[in-house]
C-alpha positions as CSV (number, residue, x, y, z in Angstrom):
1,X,-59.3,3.5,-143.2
2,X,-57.3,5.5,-140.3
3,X,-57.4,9.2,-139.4
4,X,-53.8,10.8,-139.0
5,X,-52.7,14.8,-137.8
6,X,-50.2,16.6,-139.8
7,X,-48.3,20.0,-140.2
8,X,-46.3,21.2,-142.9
9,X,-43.4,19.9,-142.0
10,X,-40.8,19.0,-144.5
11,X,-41.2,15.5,-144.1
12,X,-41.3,13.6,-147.8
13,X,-44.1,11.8,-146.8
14,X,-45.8,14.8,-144.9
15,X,-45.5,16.8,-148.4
16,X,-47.0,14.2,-150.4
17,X,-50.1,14.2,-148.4
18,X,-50.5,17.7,-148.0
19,X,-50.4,17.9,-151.9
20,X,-52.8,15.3,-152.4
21,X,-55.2,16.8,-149.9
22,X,-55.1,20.5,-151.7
23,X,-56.2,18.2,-155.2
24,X,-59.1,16.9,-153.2
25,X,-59.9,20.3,-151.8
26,X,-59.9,21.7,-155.4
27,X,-62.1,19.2,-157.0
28,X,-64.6,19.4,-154.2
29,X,-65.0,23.1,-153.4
30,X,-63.8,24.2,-157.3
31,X,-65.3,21.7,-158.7
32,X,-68.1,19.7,-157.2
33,X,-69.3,22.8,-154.5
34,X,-68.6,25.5,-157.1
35,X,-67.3,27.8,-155.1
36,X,-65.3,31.0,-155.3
37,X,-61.8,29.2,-154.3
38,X,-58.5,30.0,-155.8
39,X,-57.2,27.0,-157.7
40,X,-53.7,26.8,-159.1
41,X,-52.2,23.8,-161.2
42,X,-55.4,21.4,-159.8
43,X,-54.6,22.3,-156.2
44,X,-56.5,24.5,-153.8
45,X,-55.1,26.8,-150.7
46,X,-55.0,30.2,-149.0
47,X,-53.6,32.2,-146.9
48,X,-55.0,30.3,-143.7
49,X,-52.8,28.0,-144.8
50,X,-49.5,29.7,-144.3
51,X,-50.3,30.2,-140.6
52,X,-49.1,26.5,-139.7
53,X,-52.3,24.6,-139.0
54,X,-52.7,21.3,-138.0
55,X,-54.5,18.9,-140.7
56,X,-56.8,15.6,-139.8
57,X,-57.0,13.5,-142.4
58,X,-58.1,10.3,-143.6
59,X,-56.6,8.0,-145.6
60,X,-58.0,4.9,-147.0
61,X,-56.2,1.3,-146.9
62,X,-53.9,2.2,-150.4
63,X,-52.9,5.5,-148.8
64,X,-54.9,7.5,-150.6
65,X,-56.3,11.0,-148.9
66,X,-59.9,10.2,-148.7
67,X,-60.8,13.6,-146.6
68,X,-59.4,16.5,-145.0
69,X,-60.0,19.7,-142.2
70,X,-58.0,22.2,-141.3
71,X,-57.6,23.7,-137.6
72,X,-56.1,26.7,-136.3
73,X,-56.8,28.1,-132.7
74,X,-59.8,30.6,-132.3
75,X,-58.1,33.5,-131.0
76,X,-55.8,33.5,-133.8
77,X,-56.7,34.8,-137.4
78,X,-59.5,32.6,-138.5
79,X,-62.1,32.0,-141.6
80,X,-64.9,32.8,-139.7
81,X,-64.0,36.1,-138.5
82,X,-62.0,37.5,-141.3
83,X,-63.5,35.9,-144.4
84,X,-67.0,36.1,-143.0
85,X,-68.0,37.7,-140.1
86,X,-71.4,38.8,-141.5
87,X,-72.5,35.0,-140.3
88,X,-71.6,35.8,-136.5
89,X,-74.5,37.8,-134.6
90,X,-72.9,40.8,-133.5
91,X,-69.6,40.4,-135.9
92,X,-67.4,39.2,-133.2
93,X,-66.5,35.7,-132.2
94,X,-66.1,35.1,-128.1
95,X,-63.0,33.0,-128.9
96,X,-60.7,31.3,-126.0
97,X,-58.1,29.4,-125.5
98,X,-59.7,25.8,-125.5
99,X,-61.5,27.0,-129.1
100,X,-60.4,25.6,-132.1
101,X,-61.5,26.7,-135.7
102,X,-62.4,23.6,-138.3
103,X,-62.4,25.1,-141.5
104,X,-62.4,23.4,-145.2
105,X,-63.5,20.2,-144.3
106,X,-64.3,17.6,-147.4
107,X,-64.5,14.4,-147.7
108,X,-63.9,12.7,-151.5
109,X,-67.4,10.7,-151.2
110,X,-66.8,9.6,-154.5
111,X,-64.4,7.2,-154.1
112,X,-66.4,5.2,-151.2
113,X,-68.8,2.6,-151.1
114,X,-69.0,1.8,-147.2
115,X,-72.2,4.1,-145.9
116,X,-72.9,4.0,-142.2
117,X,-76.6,3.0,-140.7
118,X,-77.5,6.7,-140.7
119,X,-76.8,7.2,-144.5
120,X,-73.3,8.9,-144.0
121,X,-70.2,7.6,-145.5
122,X,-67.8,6.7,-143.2
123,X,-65.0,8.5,-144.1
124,X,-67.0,11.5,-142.8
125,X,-67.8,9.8,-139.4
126,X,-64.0,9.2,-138.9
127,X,-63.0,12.4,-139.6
128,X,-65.6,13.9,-137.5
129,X,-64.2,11.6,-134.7
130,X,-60.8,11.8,-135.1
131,X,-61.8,15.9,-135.1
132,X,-63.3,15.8,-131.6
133,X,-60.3,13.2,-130.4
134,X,-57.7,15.5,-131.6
135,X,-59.3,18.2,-129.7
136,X,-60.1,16.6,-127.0
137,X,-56.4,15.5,-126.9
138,X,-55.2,19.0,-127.2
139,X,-57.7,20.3,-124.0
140,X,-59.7,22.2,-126.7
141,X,-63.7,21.8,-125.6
142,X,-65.0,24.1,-128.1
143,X,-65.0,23.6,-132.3
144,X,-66.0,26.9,-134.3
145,X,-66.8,26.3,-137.7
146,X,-68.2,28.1,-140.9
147,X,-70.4,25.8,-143.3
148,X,-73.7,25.8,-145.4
149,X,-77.2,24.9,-143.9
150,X,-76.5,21.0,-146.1
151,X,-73.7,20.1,-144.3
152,X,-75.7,21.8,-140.8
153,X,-78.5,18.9,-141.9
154,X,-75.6,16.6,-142.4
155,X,-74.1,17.1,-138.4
156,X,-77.4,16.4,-137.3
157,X,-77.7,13.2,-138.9
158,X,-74.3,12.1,-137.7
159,X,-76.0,13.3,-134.1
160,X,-73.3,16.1,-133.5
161,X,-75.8,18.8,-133.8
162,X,-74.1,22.6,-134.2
163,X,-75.2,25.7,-132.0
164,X,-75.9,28.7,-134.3
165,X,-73.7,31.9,-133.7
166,X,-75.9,33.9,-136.3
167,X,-78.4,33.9,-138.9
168,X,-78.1,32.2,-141.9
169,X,-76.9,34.6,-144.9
170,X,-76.6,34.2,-148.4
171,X,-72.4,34.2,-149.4
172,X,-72.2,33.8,-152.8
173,X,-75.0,31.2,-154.1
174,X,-74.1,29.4,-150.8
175,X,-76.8,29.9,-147.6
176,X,-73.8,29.6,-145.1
177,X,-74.1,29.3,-141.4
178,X,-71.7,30.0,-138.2
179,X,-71.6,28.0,-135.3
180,X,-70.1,26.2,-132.3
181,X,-69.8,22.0,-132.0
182,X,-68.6,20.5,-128.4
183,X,-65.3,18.5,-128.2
184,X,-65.6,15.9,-125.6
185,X,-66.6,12.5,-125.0
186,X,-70.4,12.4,-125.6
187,X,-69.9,13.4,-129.0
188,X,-67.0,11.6,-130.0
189,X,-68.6,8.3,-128.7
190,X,-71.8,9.6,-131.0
191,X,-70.3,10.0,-133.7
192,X,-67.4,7.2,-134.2
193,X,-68.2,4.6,-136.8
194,X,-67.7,1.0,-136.2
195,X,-63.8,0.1,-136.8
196,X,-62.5,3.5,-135.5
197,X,-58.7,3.7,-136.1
198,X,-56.8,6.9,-135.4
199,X,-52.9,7.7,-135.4
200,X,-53.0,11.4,-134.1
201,X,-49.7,11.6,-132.0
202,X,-52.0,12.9,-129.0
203,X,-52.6,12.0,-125.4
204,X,-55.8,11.6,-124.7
205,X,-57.4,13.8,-121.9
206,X,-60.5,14.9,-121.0
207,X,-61.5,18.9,-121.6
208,X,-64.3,19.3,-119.3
């Protein structure tokens, strides 16, 4: 299992993976999550994706997209303030420079056995890791994210606990949450699982 960074280039091999990861993001947010998401031909995107993000994602030993997250800088156009900006306290998010925005984050837990000590399948450790050394990378120290209060419970098991920017509100049938989650060396040593490997074409330096 290794964590890689991608665009959408027009690399073959770039394109492959970006098409597997939309299949994965259909079947868990259309499928197993439920949730409103527009799915075309068994492959889910939107416009966010037109705005040339950078992806992490991890593959497993065969290749095979095990999970995904999108980022795009915070003072740009992001999910959290224009698809929901009812979960931030005042509307507004104090973006800057060294914020990034994660946004559709999944992991295909389905298709592992391997769970960590603390219950969490490692897939989801690596990507959290290889999230925070990307960023970290990058001289980003910030990581503004929009999620539910399950996977809130989840990044406090994995010891990466989130600061609330708001109150959680009701979006759909999903009680969603805002908040922030630091990039920097603490948390990436919390959080990496046992066996780490990462090829994200950064170099690696600090964002304090």
């Amino acid at each position: 299992m290794r964590a890689i960074a991608i665009t959408a280039d027009k690399t073959a091999a770039s394109q492959q993976l970006l098409k597997e990861m939309h299949r994965l993001r259909a079947r868990v947010f259309g499928g197993r999550l439920g949730w409103d998401v527009e799915i075309v031909e068994g492959s889910e995107s939107d416009h966010f994706d037109d705005l040339n993000p950078v992806y992490i994602l991890v593959l497993g030993d065969g290749g095979a997209v095990l999970g995904c997250a999108r980022l795009l800088p915070a003072t740009g156009p992001t999910m959290l303030v224009d698809a929901f900006p009812q979960l931030l306290a005042d509307g507004r998010l104090d973006a800057h420079p060294r914020m990034i925005e994660s946004s559709r984050f999944c992991v295909d837990t389905g298709a592992l056995e391997a769970m960590t000590a603390r219950g969490l399948h490692r897939a989801t450790l690596t990507l959290f890791a290889a999230i925070i050394e990307w960023s970290i990378g990058e001289g980003y120290r910030d990581i503004v994210t929009a999620t539910d209060v399950r996977f809130e419970r989840l990044l406090v098991r994995a010891r990466w606990p989130m600061r609330r920017l708001g109150e959680p509100q009701m979006i759909g049938e999903t009680l969603s949450v805002a908040g922030t989650l630091p990039a920097d060396e603490v948390s990436f040593a919390m959080v990496r699982p046992p066996g780490y490997r990462s090829e994200l074409g950064v170099t690696r330096r600090s964002a304090a």
